[in-house]
N, C-alpha and C positions, 0 to 999 in steps of 0.2 A: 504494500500500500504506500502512495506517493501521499507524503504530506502538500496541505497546498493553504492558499493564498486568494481572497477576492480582490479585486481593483478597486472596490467600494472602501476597503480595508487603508487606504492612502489618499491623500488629499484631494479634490478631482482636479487642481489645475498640473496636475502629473502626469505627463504624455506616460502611456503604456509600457514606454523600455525603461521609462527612472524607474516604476513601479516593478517593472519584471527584476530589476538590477538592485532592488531595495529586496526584495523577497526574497533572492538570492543569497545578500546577505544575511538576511535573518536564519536562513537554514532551510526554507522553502526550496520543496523538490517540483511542484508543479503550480501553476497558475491559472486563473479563471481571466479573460478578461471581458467586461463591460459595457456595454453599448445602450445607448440610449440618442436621441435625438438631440439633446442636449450635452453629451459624453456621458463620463469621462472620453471613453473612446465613439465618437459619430457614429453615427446610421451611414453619412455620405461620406463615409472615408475612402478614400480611393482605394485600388490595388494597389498600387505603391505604397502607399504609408500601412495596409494589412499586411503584406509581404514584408515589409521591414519591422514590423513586430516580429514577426514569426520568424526570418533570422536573426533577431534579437535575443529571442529565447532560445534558439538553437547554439546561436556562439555562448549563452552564460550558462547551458545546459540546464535548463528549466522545461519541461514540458507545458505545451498549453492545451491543457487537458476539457476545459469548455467554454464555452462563454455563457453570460448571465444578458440580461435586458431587465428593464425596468417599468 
């Protein structure tokens, strides 16, 4: 079992990689990340900026294991 982490859990003006890279530190093995129309993380988020979470997580070796909405 992977310990883990929501993105509600950190401030919302915290783009998704501070958050992935704060979680990490604390000892968090996997991650949820957030979406809402209002964030943390957009509804209208590009593919680029989704793609760049996701190797985000991959270089700090965090899985992201689901995402939440609101």
């Amino acid at each position: 079992m992977l310990s883990g982490i929501n993105q509600w859990a950190f401030a919302d003006d915290l783009p998704a990689e501070e958050c992935i890279s704060r979680a990490k530190a604390l000892g968090f093995q996997s991650f949820e990340v957030c979406v809402g129309a209002d964030g943390p993380t957009r509804l209208d988020a590009t593919d680029r900026e989704i793609k760049a979470i996701r190797a985000h997580a991959e270089r700090e070796g965090v899985v992201l294991h689901s995402v939440a909405s609101g």
